[in-house]
C-alpha angles and dihedrals in degrees: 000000000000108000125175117196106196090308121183130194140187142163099217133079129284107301101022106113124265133269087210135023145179094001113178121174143119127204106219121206111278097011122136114218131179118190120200138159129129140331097273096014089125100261098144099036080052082046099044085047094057090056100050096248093116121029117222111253091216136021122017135298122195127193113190090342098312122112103240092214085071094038115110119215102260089051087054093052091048086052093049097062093068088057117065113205126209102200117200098237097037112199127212133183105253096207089061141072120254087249090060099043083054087051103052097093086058093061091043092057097048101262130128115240093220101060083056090047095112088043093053094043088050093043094050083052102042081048095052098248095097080117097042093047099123093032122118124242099244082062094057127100123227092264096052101041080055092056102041079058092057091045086053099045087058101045085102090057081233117187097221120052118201108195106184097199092315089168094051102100098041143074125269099250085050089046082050095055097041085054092058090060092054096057095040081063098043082049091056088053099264106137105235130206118188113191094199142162088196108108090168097055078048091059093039082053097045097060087050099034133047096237151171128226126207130173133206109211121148089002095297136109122236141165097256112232128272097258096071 
């Protein structure tokens, strides 16, 4: 689905050294994957590389089986809807209800938010926000502007999720609860990918998921070790 062939990336010019180097990994239909390192280490530019919003600037990134470096925009737009993303400071628009900031990637696409009426009603209630619906976002608290992230991020019914420490600014019976949801959603096939600092919600996940653990550290990706 997702398949990385020794890709480097950095943001200097020709010669600096790379952010990102020798990256190797594929996400396989259905894998859980958290990826974790250091503040710094390079987790959101890897995660912004596996949904087509940067192109490696060497080696090879293939997203359902197309190099993305022959990929035109509009190609790359049609790939990324098949992949939700969790970013880590999720942003709303304050002037409208939650329903209709989950449903902004539906108009975008083309689609009208009625005909997905019943989908976005069953989605506000599976994600905990059936009662907050028609709230704003300034109303929301941590916990729920997380989940209406999540909520968001699925309206596409993508296969791949791509969560960017979407536990980090809430508490740990909320980040419980967010990562119940994740692997709901690796249970009902979705491939799922976690950027967290959170060794701890790793643990907590590895005792309920079969996952792997990698780990960013000098601009290189590694199996983290067993005692994590």
């Amino acid at each position: 689905m997702i398949e990385l062939e020794n890709v480097a990336y950095g943001y200097g010019a020709k010669g600096d050294a790379p952010l990102l180097r020798d990256l190797s990994l594929t996400l396989a239909p259905g894998s859980f994957h958290f990826l974790t390192g250091p503040s710094g280490a390079g987790k959101t530019t890897f995660l912004k590389l596996c949904y087509g919003a940067l192109k490696p600037t060497q080696g090879q990134l293939r997203l359902f089986g197309d190099d993305v470096a022959a990929m035109p925009r509009d190609g790359i737009a049609l790939v990324r809807r098949r992949i939700g993303v969790v970013h880590q400071d999720c942003k709303f628009l304050d002037h409208l209800p939650v329903i209709d900031n989950i449903a902004l990637p539906l108009t975008v696409s083309g689609q009208v938010m009625e005909d997905q009426q019943g989908n976005l009603d069953d989605l506000l209630t599976w994600v905990g926000l059936g009662a907050r619906a028609h709230a704003f976002p300034p109303e929301l608290s941590g916990g729920e502007r997380q989940r209406a992230a999540l909520a968001r991020a699925l309206i596409l019914s993508p296969e791949v999720i791509l969560a960017d420490e979407p536990t980090g600014n809430v508490d740990w019976e909320m980040s419980q609860r967010l990562l119940h949801l994740l692997i709901a959603l690796n249970g009902m096939g979705k491939t799922v990918m976690i950027a967290t600092h959170d060794l701890m919600l790793i643990r907590a996940a590895k005792a309920q998921v079969q996952a792997r653990v990698l780990r960013l550290s000098g601009g290189v990706l590694q199996a983290a070790g067993a005692d994590l």
